[in-house]
C-alpha positions in Angstrom: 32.1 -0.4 4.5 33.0 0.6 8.0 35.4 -1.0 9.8 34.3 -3.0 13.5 34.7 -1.5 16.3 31.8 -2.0 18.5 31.5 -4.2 21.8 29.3 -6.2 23.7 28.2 -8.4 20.8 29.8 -11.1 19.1 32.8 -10.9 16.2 30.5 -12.5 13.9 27.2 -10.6 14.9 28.8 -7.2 13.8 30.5 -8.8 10.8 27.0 -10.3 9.7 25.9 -6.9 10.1 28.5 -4.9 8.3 28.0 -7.1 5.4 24.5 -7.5 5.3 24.1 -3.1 5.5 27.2 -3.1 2.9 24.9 -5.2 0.6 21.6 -3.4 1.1 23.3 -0.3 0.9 24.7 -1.6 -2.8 28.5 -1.3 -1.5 29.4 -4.5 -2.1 27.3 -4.2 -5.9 25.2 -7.0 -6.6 27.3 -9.7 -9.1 30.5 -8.9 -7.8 32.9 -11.6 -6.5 34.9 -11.1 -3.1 37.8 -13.1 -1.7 36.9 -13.6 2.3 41.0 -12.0 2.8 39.7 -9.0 1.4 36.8 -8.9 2.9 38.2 -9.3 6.3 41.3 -7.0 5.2 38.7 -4.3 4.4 36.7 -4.6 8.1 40.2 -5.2 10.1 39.2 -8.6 11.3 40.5 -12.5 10.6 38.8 -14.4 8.3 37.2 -16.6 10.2 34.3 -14.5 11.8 34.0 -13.1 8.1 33.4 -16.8 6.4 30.9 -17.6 9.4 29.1 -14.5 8.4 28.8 -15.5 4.9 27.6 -18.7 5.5 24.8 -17.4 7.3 24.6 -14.9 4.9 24.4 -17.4 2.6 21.7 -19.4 4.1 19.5 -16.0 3.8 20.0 -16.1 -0.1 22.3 -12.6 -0.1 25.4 -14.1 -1.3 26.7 -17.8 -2.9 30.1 -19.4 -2.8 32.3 -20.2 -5.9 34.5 -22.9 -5.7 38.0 -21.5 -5.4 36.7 -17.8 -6.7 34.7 -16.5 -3.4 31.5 -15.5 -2.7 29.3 -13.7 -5.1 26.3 -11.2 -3.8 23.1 -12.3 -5.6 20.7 -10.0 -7.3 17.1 -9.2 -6.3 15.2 -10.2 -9.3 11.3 -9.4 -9.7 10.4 -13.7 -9.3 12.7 -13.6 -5.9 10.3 -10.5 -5.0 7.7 -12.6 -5.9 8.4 -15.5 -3.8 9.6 -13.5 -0.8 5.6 -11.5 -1.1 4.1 -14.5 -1.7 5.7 -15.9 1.9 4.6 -13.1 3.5 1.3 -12.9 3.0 0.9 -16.4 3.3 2.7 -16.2 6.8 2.1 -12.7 7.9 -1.4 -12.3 7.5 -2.9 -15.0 9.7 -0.3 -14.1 12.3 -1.7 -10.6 12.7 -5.1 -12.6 12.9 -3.3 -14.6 15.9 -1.7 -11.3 17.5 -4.4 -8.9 17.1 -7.0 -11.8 18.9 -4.3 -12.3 21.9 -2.5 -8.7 22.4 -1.9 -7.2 25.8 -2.3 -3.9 26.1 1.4 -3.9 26.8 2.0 -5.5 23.6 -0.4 -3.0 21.8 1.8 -0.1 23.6 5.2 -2.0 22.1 3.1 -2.1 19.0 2.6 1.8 19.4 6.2 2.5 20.1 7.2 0.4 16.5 4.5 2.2 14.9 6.1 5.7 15.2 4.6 9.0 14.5 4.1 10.3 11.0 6.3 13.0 11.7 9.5 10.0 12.9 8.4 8.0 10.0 8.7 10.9 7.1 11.6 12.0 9.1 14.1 9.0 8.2 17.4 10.3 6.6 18.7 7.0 5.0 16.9 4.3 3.3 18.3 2.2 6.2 16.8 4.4 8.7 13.4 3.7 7.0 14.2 -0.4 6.1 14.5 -0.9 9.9 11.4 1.3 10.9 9.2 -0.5 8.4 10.3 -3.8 9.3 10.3 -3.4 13.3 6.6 -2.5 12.8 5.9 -5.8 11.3 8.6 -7.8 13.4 6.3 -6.4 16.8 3.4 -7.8 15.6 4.7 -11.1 15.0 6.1 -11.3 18.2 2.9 -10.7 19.3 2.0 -13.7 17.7 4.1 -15.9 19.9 5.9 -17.9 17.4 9.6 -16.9 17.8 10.4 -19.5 14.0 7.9 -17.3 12.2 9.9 -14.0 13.1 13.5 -15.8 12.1 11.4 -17.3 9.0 10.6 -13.4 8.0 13.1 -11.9 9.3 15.3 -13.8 6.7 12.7 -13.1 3.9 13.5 -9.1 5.0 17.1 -9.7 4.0 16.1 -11.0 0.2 13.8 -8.0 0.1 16.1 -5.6 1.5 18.8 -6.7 -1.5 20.0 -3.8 -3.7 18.1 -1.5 -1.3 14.7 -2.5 -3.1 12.3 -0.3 -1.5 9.1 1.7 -2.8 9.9 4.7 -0.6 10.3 8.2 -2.0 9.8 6.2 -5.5 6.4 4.8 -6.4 4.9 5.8 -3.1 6.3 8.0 -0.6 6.8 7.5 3.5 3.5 8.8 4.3 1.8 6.4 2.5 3.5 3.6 4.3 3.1 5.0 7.2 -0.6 5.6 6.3 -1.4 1.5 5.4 0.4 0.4 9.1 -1.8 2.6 11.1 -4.6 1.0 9.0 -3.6 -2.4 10.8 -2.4 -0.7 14.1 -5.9 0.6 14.4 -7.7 -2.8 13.5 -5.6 -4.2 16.1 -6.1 -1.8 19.1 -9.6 -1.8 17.9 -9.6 -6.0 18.4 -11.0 -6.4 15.0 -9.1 -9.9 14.3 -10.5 -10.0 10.9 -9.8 -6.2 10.1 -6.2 -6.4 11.0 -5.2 -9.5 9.1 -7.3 -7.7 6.3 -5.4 -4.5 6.6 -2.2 -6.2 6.6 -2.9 -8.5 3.4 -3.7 -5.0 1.7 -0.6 -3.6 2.7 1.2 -6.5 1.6 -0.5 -6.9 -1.9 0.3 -3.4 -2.4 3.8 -3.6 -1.3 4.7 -6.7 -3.6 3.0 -5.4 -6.2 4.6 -1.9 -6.3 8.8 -3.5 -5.7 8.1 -5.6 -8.7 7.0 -2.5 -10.4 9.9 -1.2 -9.7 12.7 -3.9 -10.5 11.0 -5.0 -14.0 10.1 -1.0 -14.8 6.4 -2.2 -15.7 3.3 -0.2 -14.3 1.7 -1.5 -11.2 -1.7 -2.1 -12.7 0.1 -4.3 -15.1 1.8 -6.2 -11.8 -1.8 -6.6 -10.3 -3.3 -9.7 -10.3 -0.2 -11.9 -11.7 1.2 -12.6 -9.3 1.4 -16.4 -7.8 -0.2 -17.3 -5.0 -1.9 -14.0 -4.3 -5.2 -15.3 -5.6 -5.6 -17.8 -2.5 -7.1 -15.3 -0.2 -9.2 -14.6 -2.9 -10.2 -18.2 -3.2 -10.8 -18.4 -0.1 -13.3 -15.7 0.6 -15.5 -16.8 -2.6 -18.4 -18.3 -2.5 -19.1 -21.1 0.1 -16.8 -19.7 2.4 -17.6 -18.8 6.0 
């Protein structure tokens, strides 16, 4: 875990950071137990910005305190997966509905810029690198959607997923395939097919959550398919005597 060092951002911001990459990155192992004085002896800083870090950390579901042991990173276990998918499409899908019926073309030229080429998406060296492509694509279009709550609400559901550095890329799918199902909803949206998008993105989603469980409980994805709670609402809802 690095040390701080840079400026121009809060104490606390960088330590919230440090941890939160020394978690995903599985340096700080997910079980262990860590004293905030080591912790803060280990990034060069006082304890205090380290304890306001971990409270907020905390709050996102990455770590829990022990009573006079320390804090304790949690594990990512397939029903937090499922939860944390089960958010998101419930949250993310209508809101690329919202964004792709209001987007400026500015905002589809942001959108662009998230989007990457194929070529700058294959091309991420760390699984870091990748985490922050994938979810600045998502983050831009739910900006898009105006509701600056519903980006803190995911952006916090990111951090559960992003736990143990749980991610399907260069495992059960590879970066190109990613890449592949967001220009799928990048081209609903610049095409202003509402429906198409939020389509598109509950696809992705489905295939996402169903593929990370996959790969925490070691179980094929067809088995994964269609077990999972809450997923069968769309379905519900585009059955018979539904407009």
């Amino acid at each position: 875990m690095d040390t701080i060092s840079q400026r121009g951002e809060s104490l606390t911001s960088q330590v919230h950071r440090a941890l939160s990459q020394a978690i995903t990155l599985g340096e700080l192992a997910p079980g262990s137990l860590h004293s905030v004085a080591k912790l803060a002896e280990r990034l060069q800083v006082s304890r205090s910005p380290v304890r306001e870090a971990l409270i907020s950390l905390a709050d996102q579901g990455m770590v829990a305190f022990e009573r006079n042991r320390g804090v304790r990173i949690l594990e990512t276990t397939a029903h937090d997966l499922e939860e944390v998918f089960s958010l998101r499409l419930l949250l993310e899908v209508p809101a690329t509905y919202r964004a792709a019926n209001q987007m400026t073309p500015e905002d589809i030229e942001r959108l662009r810029t998230a989007l990457g080429s194929l070529e700058e998406f294959t091309a991420a060296k760390t699984m870091l690198e990748h985490q922050e492509m994938d979810s600045g694509f998502h983050r831009a279009i739910l900006e898009a959607a105006g509701n600056t709550r519903l980006v803190g609400i995911v952006d916090n559901l990111w951090s559960i997923q992003k736990m143990r550095g749980v991610t399907t890329a260069g495992r059960s799918r590879n970066l190109a395939d990613i890449h592949r199902e967001h220009k799928a909803v990048f081209d609903r949206i610049e095409a202003g097919d509402t429906g198409g998008a939020a389509a598109a993105m509950r696809e992705h989603l489905e295939n996402s959550a169903q593929l990370h469980i996959a790969q925490v409980t070691g179980e094929p994805a067809e088995v994964i398919d269609g077990q999972l709670p809450w997923f069968d609402v769309y379905s519900a809802l585009d059955g018979p005597g539904h407009d």
